[in-house]
KOLMI-569544 format. One record per residue (C-alpha): residue number from 1; residue in three letters; z, x negated, y negated. Coordinates in pm, whole numbers, plus 50000, padded with zeros to 5 digits. Each point is the difference from the previous one (the first is absolute). Example, Ala and Ser with C-alpha at 12.3 -4.5 7.8 and 13.67 -1.06 7.14 Angstrom:
! residues 2
<seq 1 type Ala c3 50780 c1 48770 c2 50450>
<seq 2 type Ser c3 49934 c1 49863 c2 49656>
***
This chain:
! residues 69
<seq 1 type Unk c3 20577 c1 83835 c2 20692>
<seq 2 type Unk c3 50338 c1 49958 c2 50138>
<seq 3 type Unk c3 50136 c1 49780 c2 49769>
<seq 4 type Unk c3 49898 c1 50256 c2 49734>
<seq 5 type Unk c3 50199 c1 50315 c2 50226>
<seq 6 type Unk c3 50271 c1 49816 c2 49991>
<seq 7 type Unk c3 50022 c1 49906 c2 49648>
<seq 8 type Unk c3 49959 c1 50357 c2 49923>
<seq 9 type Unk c3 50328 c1 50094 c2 50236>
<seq 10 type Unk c3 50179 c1 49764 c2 49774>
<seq 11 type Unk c3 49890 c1 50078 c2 49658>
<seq 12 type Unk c3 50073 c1 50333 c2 50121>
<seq 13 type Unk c3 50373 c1 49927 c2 50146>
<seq 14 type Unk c3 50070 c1 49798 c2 49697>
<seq 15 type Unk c3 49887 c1 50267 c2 49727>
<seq 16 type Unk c3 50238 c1 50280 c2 50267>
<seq 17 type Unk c3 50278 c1 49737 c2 49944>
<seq 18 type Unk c3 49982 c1 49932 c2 49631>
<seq 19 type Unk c3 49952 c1 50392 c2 49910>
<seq 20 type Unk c3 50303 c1 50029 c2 50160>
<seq 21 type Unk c3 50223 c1 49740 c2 49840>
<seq 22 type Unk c3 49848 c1 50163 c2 49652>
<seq 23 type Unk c3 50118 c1 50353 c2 50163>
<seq 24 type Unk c3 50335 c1 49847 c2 50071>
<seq 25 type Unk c3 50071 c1 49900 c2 49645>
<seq 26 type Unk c3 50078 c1 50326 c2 49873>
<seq 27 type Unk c3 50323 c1 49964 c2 50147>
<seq 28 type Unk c3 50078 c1 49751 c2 49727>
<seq 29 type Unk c3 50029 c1 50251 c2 49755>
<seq 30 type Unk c3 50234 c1 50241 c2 50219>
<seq 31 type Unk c3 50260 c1 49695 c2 49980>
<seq 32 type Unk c3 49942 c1 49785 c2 50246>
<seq 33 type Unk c3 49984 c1 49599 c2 49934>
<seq 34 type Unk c3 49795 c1 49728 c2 50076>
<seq 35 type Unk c3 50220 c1 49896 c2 50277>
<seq 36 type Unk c3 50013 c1 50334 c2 50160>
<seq 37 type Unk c3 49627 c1 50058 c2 49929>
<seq 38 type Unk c3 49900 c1 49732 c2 50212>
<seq 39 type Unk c3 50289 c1 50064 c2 50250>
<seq 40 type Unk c3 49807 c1 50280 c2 50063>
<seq 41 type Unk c3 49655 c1 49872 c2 50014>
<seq 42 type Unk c3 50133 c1 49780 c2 50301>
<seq 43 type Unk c3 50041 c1 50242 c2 50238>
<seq 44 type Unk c3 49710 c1 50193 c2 49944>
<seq 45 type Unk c3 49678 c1 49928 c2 50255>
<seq 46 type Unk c3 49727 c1 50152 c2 49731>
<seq 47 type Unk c3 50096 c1 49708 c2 49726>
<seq 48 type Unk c3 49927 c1 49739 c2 50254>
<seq 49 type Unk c3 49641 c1 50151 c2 49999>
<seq 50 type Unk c3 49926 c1 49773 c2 49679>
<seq 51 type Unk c3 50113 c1 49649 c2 50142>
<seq 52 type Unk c3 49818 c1 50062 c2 50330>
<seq 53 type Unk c3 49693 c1 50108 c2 49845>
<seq 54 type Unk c3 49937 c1 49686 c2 49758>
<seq 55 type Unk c3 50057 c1 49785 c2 50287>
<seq 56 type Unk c3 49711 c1 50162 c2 50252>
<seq 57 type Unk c3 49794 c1 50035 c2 49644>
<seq 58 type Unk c3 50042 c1 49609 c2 49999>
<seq 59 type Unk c3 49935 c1 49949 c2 50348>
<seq 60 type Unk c3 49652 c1 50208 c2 49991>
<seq 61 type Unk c3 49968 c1 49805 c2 49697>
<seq 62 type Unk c3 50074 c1 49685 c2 50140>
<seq 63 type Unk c3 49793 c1 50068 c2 50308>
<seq 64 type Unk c3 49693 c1 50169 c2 49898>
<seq 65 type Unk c3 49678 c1 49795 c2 50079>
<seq 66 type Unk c3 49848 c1 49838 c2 49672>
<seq 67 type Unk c3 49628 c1 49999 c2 50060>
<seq 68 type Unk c3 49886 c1 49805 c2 49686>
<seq 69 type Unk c3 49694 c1 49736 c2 50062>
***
């Protein structure tokens, strides 16, 4: 049950993170580059959301008790 919580906190964190980086690409069209695009990405907390989130997903994954016969 535990294993499934957590999996659920991650698939959560990591759909918060990638809706965000999608969000964050409209400033592509107001002019701003690639370079500058992920410049900013950096030093925002939220977009770290998605990296954090596939690794506990992969941990719960990883960990979760396989009760096959």
């Amino acid at each position: 049950m535990g294993y499934a919580f957590l999996f659920m906190i991650g698939f959560g964190m990591a759909v918060s993170g990638g809706v965000t980086l999608i969000i964050y690409l409209n400033f592509l069209p107001a002019g701003l580059s690639w370079f500058n695009y992920f410049l900013f990405i950096q030093g925002r907390v939220e977009c770290y959301f998605l990296p954090a989130g596939l690794l506990i997903m992969m941990f719960a994954l990883y960990k979760f008790p396989n009760y096959t016969c």
